[in-house]
C-alpha positions as CSV (number, residue, x, y, z in Angstrom):
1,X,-5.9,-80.0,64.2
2,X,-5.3,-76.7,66.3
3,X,-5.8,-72.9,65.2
4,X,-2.1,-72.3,65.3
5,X,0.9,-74.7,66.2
6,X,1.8,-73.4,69.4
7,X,-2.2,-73.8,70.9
8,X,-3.6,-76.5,72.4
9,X,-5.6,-78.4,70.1
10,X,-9.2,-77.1,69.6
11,X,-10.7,-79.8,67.7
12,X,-10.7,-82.7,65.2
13,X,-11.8,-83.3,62.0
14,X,-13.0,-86.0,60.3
15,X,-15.7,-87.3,57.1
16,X,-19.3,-87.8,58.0
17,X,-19.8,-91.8,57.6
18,X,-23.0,-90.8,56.1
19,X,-22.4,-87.5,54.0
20,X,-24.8,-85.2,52.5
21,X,-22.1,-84.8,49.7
22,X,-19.0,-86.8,49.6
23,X,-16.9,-84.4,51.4
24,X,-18.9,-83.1,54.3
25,X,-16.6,-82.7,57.3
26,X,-17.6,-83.7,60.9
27,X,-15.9,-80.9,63.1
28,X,-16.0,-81.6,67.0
29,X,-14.3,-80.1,70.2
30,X,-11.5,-82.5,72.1
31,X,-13.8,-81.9,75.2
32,X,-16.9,-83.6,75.2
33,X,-19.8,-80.7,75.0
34,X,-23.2,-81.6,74.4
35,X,-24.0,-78.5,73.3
36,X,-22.7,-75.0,72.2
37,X,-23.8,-73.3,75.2
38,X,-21.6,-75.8,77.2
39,X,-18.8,-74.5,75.1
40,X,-16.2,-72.0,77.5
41,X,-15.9,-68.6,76.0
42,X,-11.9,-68.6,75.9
43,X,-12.3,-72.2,73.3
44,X,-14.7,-70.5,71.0
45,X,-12.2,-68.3,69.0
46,X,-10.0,-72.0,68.4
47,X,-12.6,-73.9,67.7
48,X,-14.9,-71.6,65.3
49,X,-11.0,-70.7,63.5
50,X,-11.2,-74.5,63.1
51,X,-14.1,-74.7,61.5
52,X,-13.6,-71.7,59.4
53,X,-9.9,-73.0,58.0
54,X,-11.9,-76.9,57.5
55,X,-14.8,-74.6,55.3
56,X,-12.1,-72.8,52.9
57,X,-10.3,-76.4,53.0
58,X,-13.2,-78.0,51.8
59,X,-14.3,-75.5,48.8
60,X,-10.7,-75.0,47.7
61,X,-10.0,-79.4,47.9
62,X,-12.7,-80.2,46.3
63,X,-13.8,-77.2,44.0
64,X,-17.0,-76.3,45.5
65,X,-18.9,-73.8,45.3
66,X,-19.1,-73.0,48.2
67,X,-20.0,-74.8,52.0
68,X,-22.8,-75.2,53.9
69,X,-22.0,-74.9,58.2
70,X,-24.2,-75.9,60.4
71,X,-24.9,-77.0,64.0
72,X,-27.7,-78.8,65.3
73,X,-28.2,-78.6,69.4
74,X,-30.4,-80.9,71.1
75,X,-33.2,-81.4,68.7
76,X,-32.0,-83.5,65.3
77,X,-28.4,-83.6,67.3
78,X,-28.3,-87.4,66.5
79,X,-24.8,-88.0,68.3
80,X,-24.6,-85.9,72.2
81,X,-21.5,-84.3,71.0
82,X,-21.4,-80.6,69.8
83,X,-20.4,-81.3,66.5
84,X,-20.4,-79.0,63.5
85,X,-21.1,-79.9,60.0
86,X,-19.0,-78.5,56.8
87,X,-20.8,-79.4,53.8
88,X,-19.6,-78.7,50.2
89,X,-21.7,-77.4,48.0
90,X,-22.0,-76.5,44.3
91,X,-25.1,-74.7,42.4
92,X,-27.6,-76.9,41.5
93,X,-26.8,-80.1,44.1
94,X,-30.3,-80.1,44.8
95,X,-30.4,-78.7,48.2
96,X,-32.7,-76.6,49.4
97,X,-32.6,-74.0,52.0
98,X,-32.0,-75.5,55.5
99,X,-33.2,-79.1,54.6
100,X,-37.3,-77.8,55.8
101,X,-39.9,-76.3,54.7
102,X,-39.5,-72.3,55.2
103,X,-42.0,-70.0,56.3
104,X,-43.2,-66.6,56.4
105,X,-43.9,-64.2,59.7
106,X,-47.7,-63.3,59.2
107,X,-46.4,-59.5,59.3
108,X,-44.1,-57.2,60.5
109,X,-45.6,-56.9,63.8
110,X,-45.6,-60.7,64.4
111,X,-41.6,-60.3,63.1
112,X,-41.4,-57.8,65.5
113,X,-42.4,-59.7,68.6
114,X,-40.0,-63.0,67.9
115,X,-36.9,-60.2,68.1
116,X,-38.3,-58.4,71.1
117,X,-38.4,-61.8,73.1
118,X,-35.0,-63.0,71.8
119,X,-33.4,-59.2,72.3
120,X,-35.1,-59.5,75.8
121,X,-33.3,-63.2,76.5
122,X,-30.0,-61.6,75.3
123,X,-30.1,-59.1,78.1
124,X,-30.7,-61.6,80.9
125,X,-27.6,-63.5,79.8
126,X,-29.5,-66.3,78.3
């Protein structure tokens, strides 16, 4: 699969042996990337398209609700391949949040501080 026919091919498809729902959509670069910051700048437009058309593809095939899209990188990445997921999903499938326990920030302050520290890392060109 490509973004348009005239591109180079951004990606491939295919089911996830092990789905969350039957459905859920393995969507990987042709490069091999371990992870998204090892994606180039001039593939992510192609790639996220792909992902995007495989998401409305998914909801409108199957007649979900809606999809989950995710991307794990490094920790919980069980294969080293950047891979993104596209999971459907319909209300009341049982799943809950991200698959974890959420928390809270202990205030606005503490809030505060996590955004500071990852504005900070933005500007360095983290």
């Amino acid at each position: 699969m490509s973004s348009s026919p005239s591109s180079k091919p951004d990606g491939v498809a295919f089911l996830d042996t092990r789905p969350v729902f039957a459905g859920h959509v393995l969507v990987v670069p042709r490069t091999h990337l371990v992870t998204l910051a090892e994606l180039p700048a001039d593939l992510l437009p192609g790639y996220f398209a792909l992902v995007q058309r495989l998401a409305v593809a998914v909801e409108a095939a199957l007649g979900a609700g809606g999809t989950f899209v995710a991307m794990n990188t490094r920790v919980s990445q069980s294969v080293p391949h950047l891979h993104t997921h596209v999971v459907p999903r319909t209300k009341g499938d049982g799943l809950r949040g991200f698959f974890w326990p959420r928390t809270r920030y202990t205030d606005d302050a503490e809030a505060q501080t996590y955004a500071d520290r990852i504005s900070a890392s933005l500007g360095s060109g983290a």
